[in-house]
N, C-alpha and C positions, 0 to 999 in steps of 0.2 A: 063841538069844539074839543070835548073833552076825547074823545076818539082821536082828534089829528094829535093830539098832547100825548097820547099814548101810543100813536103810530111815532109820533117823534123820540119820545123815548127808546122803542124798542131799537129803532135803526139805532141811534146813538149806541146802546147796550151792545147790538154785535158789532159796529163801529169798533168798540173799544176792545169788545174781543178778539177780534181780529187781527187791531193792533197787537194786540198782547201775547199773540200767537207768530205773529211774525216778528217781533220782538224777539221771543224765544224761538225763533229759527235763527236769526240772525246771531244772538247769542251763542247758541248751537256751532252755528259755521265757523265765527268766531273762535271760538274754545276749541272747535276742532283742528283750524288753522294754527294756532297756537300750539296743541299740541304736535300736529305735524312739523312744524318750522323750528317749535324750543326744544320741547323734550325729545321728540323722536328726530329729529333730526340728523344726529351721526350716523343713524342706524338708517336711515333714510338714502341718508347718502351712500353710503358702505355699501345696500343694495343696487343701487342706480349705477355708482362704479363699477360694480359687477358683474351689469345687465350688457353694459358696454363695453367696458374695457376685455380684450383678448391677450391672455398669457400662455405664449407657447413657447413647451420646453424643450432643451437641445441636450441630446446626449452626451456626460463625460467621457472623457477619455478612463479607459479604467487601468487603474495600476499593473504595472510589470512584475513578474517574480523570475527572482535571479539564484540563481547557487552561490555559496559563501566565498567564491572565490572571482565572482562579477558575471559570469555565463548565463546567459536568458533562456527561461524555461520557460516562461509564457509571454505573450505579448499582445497587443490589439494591432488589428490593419484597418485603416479608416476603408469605407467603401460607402458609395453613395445612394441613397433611395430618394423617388421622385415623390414630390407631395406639392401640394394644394393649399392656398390659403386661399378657400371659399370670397371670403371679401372683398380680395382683391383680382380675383378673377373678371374681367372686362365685358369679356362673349362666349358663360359657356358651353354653348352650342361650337361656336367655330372654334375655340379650343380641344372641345373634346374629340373634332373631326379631325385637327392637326395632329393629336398625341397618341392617334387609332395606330394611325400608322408605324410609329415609331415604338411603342409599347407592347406592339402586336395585342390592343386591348379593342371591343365592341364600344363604338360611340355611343353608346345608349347608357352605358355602364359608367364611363367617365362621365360621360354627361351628368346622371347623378349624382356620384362623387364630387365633383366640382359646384353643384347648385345645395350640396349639404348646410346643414346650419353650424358645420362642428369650427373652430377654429383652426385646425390643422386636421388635411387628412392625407395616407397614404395613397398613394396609387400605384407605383410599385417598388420593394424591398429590392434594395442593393443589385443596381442594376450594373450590367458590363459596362467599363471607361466609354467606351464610343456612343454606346447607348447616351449616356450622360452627357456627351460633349454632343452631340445631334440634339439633345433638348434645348440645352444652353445658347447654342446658334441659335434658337427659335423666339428667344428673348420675347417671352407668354408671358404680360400678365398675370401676378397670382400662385406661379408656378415656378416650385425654387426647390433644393433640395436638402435635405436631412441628410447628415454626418451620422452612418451608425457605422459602428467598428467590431469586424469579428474576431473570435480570438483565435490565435494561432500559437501553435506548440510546435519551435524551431527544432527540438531533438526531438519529437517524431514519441516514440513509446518512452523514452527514458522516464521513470518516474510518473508515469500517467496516473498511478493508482493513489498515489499521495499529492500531486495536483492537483486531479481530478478537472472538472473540464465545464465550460459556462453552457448555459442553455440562451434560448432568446434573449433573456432581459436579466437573468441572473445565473450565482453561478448554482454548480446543483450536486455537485460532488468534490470530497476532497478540499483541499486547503481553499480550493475558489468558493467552496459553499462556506466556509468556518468564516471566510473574514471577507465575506461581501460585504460588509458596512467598510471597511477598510477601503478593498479593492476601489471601489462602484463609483467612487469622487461624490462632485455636486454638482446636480445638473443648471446647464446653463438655463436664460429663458429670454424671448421675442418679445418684448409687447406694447401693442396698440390699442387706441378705442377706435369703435364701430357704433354703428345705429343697429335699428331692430333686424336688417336685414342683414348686417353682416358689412356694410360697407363703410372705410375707413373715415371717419368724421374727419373735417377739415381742419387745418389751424391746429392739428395738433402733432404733438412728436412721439415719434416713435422712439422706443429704448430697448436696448441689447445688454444683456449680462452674461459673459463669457462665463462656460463652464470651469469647473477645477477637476482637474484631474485627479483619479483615486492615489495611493498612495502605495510605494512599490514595496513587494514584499522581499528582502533576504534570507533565504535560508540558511540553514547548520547546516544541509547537505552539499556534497562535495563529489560534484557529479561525473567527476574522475573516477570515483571510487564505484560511485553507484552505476558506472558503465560497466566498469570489472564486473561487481556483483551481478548484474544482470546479465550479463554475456554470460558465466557459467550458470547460471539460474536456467537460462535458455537452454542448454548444451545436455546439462542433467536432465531437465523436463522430457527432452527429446530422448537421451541416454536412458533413463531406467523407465521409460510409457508411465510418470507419474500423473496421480489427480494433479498435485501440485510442489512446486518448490518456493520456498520462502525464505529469504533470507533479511538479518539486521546487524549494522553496523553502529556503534557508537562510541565516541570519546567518553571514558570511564570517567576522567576526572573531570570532565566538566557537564555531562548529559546529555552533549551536542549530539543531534542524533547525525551521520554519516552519509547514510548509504539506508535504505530499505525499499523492498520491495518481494513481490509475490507473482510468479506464473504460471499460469498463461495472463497475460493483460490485457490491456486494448489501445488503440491509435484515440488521443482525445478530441481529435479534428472531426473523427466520425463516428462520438459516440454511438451514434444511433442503431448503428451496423453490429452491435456487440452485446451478446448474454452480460444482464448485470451482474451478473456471480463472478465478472470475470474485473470487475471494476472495485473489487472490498479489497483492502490493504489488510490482508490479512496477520500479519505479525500483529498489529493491533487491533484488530476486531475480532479475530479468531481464537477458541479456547478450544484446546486437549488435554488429555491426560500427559505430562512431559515423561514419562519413563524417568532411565537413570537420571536424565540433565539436574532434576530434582532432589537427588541424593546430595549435591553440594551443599543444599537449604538446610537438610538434617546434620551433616560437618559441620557447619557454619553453626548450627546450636551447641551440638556434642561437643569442639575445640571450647566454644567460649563458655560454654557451664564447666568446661573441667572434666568430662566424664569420656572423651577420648583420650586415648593409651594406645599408640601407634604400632607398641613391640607386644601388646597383650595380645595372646594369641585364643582360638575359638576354632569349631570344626564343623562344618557345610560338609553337611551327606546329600546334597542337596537340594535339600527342602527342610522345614523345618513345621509344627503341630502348633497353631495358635487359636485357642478357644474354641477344640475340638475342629479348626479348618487346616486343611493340608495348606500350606504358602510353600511354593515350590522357588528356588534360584531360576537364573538362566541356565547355569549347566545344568539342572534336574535330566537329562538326557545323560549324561555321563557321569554323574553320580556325584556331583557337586564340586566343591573345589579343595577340600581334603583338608587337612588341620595347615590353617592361614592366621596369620595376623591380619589387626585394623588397617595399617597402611595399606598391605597389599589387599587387602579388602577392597580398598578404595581405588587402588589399582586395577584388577578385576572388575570392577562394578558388583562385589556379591550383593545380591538380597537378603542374603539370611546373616550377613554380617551388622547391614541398615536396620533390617528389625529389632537386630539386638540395642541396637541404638536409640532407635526408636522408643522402645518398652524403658530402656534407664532413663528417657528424659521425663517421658510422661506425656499423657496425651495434652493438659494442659499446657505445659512447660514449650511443648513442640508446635503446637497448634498457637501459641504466643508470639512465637520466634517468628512464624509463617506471615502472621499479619503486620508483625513488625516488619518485614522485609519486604513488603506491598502486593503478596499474595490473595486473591480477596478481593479488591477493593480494584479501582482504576489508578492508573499513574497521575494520572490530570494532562494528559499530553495534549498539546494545541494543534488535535488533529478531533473530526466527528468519529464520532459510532463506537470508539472504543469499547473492548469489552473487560467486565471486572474477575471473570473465572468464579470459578465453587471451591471452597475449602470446608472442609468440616464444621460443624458445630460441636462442640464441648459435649452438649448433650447426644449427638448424631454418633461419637465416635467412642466405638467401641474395642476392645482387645485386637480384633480384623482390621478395624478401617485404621487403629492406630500403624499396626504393622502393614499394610499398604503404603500408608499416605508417607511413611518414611523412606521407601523407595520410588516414591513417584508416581503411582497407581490410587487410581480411587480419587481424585481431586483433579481440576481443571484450571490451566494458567493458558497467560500469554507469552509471548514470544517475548513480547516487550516486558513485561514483569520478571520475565527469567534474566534477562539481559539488566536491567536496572537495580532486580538484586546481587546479581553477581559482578556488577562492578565494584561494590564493595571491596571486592576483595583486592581487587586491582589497585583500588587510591587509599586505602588505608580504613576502611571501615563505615563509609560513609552511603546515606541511599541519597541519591542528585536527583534533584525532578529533570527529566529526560524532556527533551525541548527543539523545534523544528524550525522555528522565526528568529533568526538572529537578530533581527532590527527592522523598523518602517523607518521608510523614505520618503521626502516632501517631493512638492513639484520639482524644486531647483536640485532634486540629489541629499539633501543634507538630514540629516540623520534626527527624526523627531521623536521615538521610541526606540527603545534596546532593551536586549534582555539578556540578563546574566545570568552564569550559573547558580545554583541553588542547591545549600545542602538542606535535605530536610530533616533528617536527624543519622543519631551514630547508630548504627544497628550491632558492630562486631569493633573490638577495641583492632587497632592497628596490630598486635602481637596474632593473633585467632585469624586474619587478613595475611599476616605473613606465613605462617603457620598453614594453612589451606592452599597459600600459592605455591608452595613447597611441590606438596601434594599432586596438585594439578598440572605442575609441570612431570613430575615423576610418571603421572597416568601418560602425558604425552611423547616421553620420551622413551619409556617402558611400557606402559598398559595398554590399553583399550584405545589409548588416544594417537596412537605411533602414526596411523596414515596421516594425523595435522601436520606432522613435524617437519620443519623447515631446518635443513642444516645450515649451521650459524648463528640461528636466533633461538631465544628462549620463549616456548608456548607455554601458557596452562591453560587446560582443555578438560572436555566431558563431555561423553558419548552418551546416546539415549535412544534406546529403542522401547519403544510405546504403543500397544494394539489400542486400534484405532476402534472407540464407543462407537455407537448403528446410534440411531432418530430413536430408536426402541430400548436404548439404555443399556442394550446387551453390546458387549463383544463382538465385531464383523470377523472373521474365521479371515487367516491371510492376508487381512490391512493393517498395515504396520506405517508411526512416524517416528523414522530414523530420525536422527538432529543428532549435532554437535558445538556445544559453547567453548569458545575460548578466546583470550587475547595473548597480546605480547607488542612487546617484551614483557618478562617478568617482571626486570629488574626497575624498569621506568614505561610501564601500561603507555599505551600510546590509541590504543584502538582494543574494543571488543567485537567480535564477531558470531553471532548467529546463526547455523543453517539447517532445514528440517526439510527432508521429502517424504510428503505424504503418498503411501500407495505406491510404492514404488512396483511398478509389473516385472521387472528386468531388476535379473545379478541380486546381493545379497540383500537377505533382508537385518542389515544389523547397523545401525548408524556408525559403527566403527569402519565399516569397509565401504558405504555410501557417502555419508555426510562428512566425514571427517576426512575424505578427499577433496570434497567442494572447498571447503575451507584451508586446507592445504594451495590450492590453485587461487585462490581469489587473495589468501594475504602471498603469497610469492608474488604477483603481480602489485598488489600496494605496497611491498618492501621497494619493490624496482622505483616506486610513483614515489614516494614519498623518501629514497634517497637514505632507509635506514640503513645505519654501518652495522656490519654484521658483530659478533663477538670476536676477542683475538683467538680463543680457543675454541673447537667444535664443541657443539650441542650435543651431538651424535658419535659416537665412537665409530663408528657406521659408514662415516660421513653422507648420510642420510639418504645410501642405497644401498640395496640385500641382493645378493646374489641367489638365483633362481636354481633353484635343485632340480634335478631331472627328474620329469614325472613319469617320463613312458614307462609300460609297464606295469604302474601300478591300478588298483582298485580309484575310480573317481572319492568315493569316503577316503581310503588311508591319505591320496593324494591331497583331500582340502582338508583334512588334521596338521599335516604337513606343513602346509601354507598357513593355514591357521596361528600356526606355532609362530610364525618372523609376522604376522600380521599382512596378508595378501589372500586375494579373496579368487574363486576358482570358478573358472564357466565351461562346461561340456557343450561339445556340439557332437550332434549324432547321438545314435544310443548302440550301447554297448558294455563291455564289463573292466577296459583294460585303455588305457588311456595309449593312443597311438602319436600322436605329435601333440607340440603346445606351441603357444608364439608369447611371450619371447622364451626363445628356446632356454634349455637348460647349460648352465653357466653363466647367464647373462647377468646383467647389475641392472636394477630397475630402482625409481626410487616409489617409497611406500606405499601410494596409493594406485597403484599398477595393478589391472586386472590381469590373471594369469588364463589365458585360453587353451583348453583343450582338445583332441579329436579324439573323439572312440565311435569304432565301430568302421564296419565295410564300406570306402565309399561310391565300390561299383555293383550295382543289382546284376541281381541274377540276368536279366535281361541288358546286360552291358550298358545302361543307362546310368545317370548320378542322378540323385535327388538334389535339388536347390537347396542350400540351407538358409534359415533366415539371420540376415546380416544387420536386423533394426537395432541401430544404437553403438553399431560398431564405427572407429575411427577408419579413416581412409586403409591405413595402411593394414589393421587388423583385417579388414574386409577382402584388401589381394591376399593377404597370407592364407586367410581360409577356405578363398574359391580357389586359390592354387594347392591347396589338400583335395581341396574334389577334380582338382584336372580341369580348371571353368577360369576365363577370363574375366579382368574389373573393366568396365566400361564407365567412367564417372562424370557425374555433372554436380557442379559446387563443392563446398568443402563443409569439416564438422565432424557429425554425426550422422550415417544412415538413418534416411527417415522413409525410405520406398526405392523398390527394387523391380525389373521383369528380366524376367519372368517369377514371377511371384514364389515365396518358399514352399518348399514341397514338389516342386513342381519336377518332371523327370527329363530329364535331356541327353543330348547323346556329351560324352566329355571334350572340351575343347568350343563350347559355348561361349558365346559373352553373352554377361547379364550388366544390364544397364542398371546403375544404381543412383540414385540421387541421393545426395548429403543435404543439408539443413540449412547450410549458406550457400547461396548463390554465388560462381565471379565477379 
């Protein structure tokens, strides 16, 4: 008995363990349950919504950019791509055999695509209207299309470099890459739930959240202006075979910036087609050595410390002994510029007058003024890449680098830094932070950001500002600055020529950047003006007789745009044309001394010792920035043939004047500038030839 008593026991004993074990499963399940339904729960859910629910997003529209006076520079074109929503695709096998056809795409491949697991897929990118309208009769199923919009630039190259231009999905250059969060809107979005396969669960709704559009950009430029400037931008590039032309325009008194640009550029509809080098807005990403333009910065300290004296006079042998280094003038060829006063110092452009300048301020004093004027550093412009130049350090600059960096040499700026110190002078003393966005625009048009001018501080009192512009129109109407001069109006101006640094920090031998700064009127600044060729291959190398023509042509055309009244009295005693002295005759040197003297700059064709014709002939009235062309030399060989001369860069009219020196007919196609010619230069013909020449505009 005692045996079954103890068999009984033992069963009862796992009995109870057992219970107690399933107890504590149940427990277990329990607590688990609990924890999944109370505590984890949102998080639960949050997952399970996520597993299901599908959000697909729709592209905004992206904001327009305009010029300040309402003209569209950029804009989106809607255009349609075909896509897929997997889940709601029916059959797709028979669908992908229906869309083979129309797609011109392999069943096997759609097929795929359509049995994907993704929410939304492509099938194909922005396809032709009719393409589009053949799908949509086919009312598939699953198969619907995406709004993507490409961008388009209605003026073509104007401004492409400060645009800059979108890529796929964003933008990638220029103002489109600076204010993508602006442009880009918010995109819209589809959405449904689905099961594990993808297909739309029942009883439920679907919801749509239309996109917002980005937000339009207005600019400060003023794409009147900035046509002008680019058209002679274009005309020079092609006229002197330069690396580049560059030019900047801006409102003095407010920092508005104009007008800028640099070429060669590119078409932004195809970027792809074009050398990036050809896409940097160089005024502001680009640093050189500025030459004279820079000698205004060293004025602009010398007036306002006190230590210019206009009538004190000093004598340029030209060059002058600085810490056992020769520093040579520009005339060091002709043996300087002879006992001169400061004014016509500044007249001239001497060097050896600036250094003197230089040394009275101090390297300190001078090196002060420079960073106060925004040399150095960036402007802060609402533009990428900018660059901030090299100025001296305190410690770096020595007796040398003092007497350099006070005419311009030995330090690197911008375009735009030159231009934003020297308005100064313009509005009474003042540096403006210089600025490209006049304002964003909401969806409906109305104005949800602005942006105003900005002084940042006084650099030069108003008196040192009038005092300089004096100055600067005297260089323009007498000096260095004569080809800017417009009769009627009052310039003040500054010419600069600058040998162009190598990668290797040395001096390139014959690259030179000509520029000239200036605005007007004196009396009430209205605009300052920029313009600098770099390399120029063709005609002179001196920013007096290259750049300070361009500038001459570009404000004569914004006088005509913008409707300025001239003065009642001339600017020009002159009335702002020289009559041509006869050159035949003479040696090409006495003849460009000559010329040199009324400011007009001299081109030989042929070689020889004695100048035989010119165009325009002798006695004629040209106004100041008029090249004077020469012939010397034989122009029938010994073998009764003429040589071809080369005509690149020549105006229509100069081009018959000088194939009718060699006896040779103009044959022409477009207008401009000669940019190719055949029979090619050099080449020998009998006289009485036509040579086919093409210009640089087409009819």
């Amino acid at each position: 008995m005692s045996n079954f008593w103890d068999a009984q026991g033992e069963v009862k004993k796992r009995l109870g363990m057992l219970l107690a074990f399933l107890f504590l499963i149940v427990f277990l399940l329990v607590m688990r349950l609990f924890w999944i339904q109370v505590i984890q729960a949102d998080e639960l859910q949050t997952k399970a919504e996520n597993q299901w629910n599908r959000n697909i997003f729709t592209e905004a529209p992206r904001g327009s950019i305009y010029d300040r006076n309402g003209n569209l520079l950029a804009s989106s074109s809607p255009r349609k791509t075909v896509a897929a929503i997997p889940g709601y695709v029916e059959n797709p096998e028979e669908t992908a055999r229906v869309l083979s056809h129309v797609l011109d795409m392999e069943v096997s491949r759609l097929k795929g695509l359509l049995m994907s697991s993704r929410d939304l897929i492509y099938l194909k990118r922005k396809v032709e209207p009719e393409v589009a309208e053949k799908i949509k009769e086919l009312e598939l199923p699953g198969i619907t299309f995406e709004i993507e919009r490409k961008r388009i630039y209605p003026q073509g190259n104007l401004a492409s470099q400060l645009i800059g231009f979108k890529g796929m999905d964003e933008g990638l250059m220029g103002l489109e890459s600076k204010f993508e969060e602006e442009l880009r809107g918010e995109k819209g979005n589809f959405f449904y739930s689905s099961d594990a396969k993808n297909r739309p669960l029942p009883f439920q709704t679907d919801r749509y959240a239309l996109p917002k559009k980005g937000k339009d950009l207005v600019l400060t430029i003023d794409s009147t202006i900035q046509y002008i400037l680019e058209r002679e931008l274009s005309l020079a590039l092609e006229k002197y075979k330069a690396d580049e032309v560059m030019g900047l325009a801006m409102d003095p008194q407010t920092g508005e910036i104009l007008a800028v640009s640099s070429k060669p550029d590119f078409d932004p509809e195809n970027y792809g087609e074009y050398d990036r080098s050809k896409m940097s807005l160089s005024p502001f990403t680009m640093t050189f050595e500025p030459g004279s333009t820079l000698k205004i910065a060293t004025l602009m300290a010398a007036v306002e410390e006190g230590i210019f004296n206009g009538n004190e006079t000093f004598r340029c042998e030209g060059s002058t002994e600085v810490a056992d280094a020769e520093i040579g003038c520009w005339t060091s060829d002709r043996g300087g510029h002879g006992e001169i006063d400061f004014r016509k110092a500044v007249l001239a452009s001497c060097n050896v007058g600036f250094m003197e300048l230089g040394e009275r301020l101090g390297k300190d004093t001078l090196l002060s003024y420079l960073h106060s004027f925004g040399f150095g550093s960036v402007t802060g412009i609402d533009y990428p890449g900018e660059s901030s130049g090299i100025i001296f350090s305190p410690q770096a600059t020595g007796p040398v680098e003092l007497a350099t960096t006070a005419f311009g040499q030995g330090v690197s700026v911008t375009p735009l830094q030159q231009v934003t110190a020297f308005s100064a002078i313009a509005n009474g003393g003042y540096l403006m932070q210089p600025y490209l966005v006049k304002e964003f625009r909401g969806m409906e048009g109305n104005v949800v950001e602005k942006n105003e001018p900005q002084k940042i501080r006084q650099i030069i009192s108003q008196e040192t500002a009038r005092q300089i512009a004096d100055i600067m129109k005297e260089t323009v109407e007498e000096g260095s600055g004569i080809n800017a001069s417009i009769d009627g109006y009052s310039i003040a101006g500054k010419t600069g020529t600058a040998q162009k640094v190598g990668a290797d920090g040395n001096y390139i031998a014959g690259e030179f950047i000509l520029s000239f700064v200036g605005f007007m009127p004196v009396e009430q600044p209205q605009i300052i003006l920029y313009i600098a060729v770099d390399n120029a291959q063709r005609g002179s190398q001196w920013g007096s007789y290259v750049s300070a023509p361009i500038f001459h042509r570009v404000m004569t055309d914004v006088i005509e745009y913008k409707e300025m009244e001239p003065r009642e009295e001339r600017v020009l005693p002159a009335g702002g044309v020289i009559e041509i002295p006869d050159l035949k005759g003479l040696s090409p040197e006495k003849a460009e001394d000559q010329l040199a003297e009324i400011g007009l700059n001299l081109e030989t064709i042929g070689d020889g010792e004695q100048i035989k014709k010119q165009t325009p002939a002798g006695g004629s009235h040209v106004s100041k920035e008029a090249d004077i062309i020469a012939y010397i030399g034989d122009k029938i060989l010994p073998d009764g043939e003429v040589k071809i001369p080369d005509l690149e860069g020549k105006t229509m009219a100069d081009a018959e004047t000088i194939l009718g020196w060699f006896e040779l007919t103009l044959e022409s196609e477009g207008n401009g500038v000669v940019i190719d010619q055949y029979p090619r230069p050099g080449s020998k013909v009998e006289p009485g030839e036509k040579v086919d020449v093409i210009f640089s505009q087409s009819e």
